[in-house]
C-alpha positions as protocol buffer text, in pm:
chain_id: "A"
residue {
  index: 1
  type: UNK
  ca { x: 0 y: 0 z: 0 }
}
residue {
  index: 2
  type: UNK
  ca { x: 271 y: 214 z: 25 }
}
residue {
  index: 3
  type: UNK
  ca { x: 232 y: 502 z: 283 }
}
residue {
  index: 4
  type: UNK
  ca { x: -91 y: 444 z: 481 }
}
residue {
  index: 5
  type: UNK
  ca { x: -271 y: 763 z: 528 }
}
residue {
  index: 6
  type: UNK
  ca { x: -585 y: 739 z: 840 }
}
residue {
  index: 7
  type: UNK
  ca { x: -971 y: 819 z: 793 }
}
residue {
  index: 8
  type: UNK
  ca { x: -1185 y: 872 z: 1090 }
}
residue {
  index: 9
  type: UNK
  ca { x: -1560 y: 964 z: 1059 }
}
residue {
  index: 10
  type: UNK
  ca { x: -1795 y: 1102 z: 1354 }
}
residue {
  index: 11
  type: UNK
  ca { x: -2051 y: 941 z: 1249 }
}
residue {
  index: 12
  type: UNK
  ca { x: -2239 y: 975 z: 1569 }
}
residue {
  index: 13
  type: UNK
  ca { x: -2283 y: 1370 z: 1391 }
}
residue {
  index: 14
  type: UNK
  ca { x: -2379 y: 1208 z: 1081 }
}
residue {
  index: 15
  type: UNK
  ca { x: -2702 y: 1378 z: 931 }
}
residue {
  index: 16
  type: UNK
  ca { x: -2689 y: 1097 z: 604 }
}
residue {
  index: 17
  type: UNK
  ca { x: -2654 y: 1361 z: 324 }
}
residue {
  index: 18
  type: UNK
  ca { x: -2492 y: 1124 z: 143 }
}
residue {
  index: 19
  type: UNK
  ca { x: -2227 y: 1338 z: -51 }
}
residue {
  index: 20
  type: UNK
  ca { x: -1928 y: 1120 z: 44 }
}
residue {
  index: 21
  type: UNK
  ca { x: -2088 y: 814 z: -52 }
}
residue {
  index: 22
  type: UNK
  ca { x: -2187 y: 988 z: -410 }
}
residue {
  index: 23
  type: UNK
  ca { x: -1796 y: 1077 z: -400 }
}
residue {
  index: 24
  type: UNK
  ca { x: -1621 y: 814 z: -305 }
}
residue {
  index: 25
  type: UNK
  ca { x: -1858 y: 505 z: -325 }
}
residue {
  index: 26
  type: UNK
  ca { x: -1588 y: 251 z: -284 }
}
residue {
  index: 27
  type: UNK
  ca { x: -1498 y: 381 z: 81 }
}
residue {
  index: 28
  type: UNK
  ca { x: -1873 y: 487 z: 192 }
}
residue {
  index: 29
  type: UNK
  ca { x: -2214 y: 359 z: 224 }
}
residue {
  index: 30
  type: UNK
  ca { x: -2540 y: 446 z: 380 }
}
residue {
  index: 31
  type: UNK
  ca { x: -2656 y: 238 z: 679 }
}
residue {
  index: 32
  type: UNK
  ca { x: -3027 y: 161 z: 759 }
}
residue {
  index: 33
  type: UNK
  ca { x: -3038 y: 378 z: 1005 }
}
residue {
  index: 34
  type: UNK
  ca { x: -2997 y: 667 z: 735 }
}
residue {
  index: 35
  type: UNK
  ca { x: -2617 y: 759 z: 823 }
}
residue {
  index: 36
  type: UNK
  ca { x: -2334 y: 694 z: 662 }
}
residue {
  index: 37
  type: UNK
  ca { x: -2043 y: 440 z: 736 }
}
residue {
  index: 38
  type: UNK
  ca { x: -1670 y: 408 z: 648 }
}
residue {
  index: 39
  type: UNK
  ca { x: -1640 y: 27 z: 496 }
}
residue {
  index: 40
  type: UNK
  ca { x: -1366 y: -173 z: 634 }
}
residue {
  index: 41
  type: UNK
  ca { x: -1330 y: 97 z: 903 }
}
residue {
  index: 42
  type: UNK
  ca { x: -1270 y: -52 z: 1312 }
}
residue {
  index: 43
  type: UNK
  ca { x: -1432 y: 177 z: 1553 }
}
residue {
  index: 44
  type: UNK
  ca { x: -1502 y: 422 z: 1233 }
}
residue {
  index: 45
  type: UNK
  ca { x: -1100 y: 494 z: 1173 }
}
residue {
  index: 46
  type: UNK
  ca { x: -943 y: 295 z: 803 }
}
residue {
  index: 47
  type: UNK
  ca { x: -602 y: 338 z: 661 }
}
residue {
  index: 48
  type: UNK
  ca { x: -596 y: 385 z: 269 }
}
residue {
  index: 49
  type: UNK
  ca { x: -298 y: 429 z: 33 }
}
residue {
  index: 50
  type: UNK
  ca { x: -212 y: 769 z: -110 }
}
residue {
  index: 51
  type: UNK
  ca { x: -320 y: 683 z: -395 }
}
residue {
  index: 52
  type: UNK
  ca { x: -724 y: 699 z: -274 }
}
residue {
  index: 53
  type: UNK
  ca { x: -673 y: 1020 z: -52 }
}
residue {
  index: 54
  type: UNK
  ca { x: -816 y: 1284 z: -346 }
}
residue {
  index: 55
  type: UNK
  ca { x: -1141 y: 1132 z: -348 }
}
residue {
  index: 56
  type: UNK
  ca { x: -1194 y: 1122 z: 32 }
}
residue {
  index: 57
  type: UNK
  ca { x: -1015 y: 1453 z: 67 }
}
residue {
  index: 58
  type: UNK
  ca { x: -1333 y: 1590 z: -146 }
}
residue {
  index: 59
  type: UNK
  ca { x: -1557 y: 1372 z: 23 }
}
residue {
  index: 60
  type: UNK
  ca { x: -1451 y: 1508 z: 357 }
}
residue {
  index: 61
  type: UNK
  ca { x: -1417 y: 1919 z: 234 }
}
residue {
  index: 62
  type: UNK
  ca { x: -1811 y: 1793 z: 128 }
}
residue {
  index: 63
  type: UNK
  ca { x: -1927 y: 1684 z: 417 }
}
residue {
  index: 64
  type: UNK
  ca { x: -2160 y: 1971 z: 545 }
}
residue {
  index: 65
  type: UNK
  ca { x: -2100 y: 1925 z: 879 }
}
residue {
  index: 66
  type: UNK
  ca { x: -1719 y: 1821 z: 900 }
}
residue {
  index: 67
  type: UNK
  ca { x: -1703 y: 1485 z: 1064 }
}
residue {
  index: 68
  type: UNK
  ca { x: -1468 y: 1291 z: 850 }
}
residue {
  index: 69
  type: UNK
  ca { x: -1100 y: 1347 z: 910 }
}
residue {
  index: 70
  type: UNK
  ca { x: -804 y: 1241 z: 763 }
}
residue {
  index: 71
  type: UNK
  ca { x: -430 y: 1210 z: 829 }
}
residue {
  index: 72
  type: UNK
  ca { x: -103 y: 1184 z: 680 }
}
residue {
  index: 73
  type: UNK
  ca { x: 181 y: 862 z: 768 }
}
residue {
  index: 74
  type: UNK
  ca { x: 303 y: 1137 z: 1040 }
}
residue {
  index: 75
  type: UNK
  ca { x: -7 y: 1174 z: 1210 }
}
residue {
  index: 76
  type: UNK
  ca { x: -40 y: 1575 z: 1048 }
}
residue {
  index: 77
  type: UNK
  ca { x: -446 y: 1663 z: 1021 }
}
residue {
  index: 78
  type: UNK
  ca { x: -488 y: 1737 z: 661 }
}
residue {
  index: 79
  type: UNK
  ca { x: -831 y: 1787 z: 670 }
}
């Protein structure tokens, strides 16, 4: 995977808009109970290669109310 960037979702503040799923379907989905979920996430945190951080970096500058979060191999916040 080469360097392993982290995601972490909120999604206890998740209202279910739906615009990171409609961004980055591969990494989202909508649960039944109407808010989304990070797939193959543990306790709502996944590592993913560089290589797949533009599309959740628009995902997350989507999200209207700022609960997904993702850092670089360092542990720096980029968004």
């Amino acid at each position: 995977m080469g360097k392993k960037f982290t995601i972490e979702h909120d999604r206890s503040k998740c209202i279910g808009c739906g615009v990171c799923v409609s961004l980055a379907p591969e990494f989202w989905g909508m649960n039944n109970d109407g808010k989304a979920f990070l797939k193959g996430s543990k306790n709502n945190k996944r590592q993913i290669g560089e290589k797949d951080v533009a599309k959740n970096k628009a995902a997350a500058e989507s999200c209207p109310v700022n609960i997904i979060h993702i850092t670089d191999p360092e542990g720096k916040k980029l968004i």
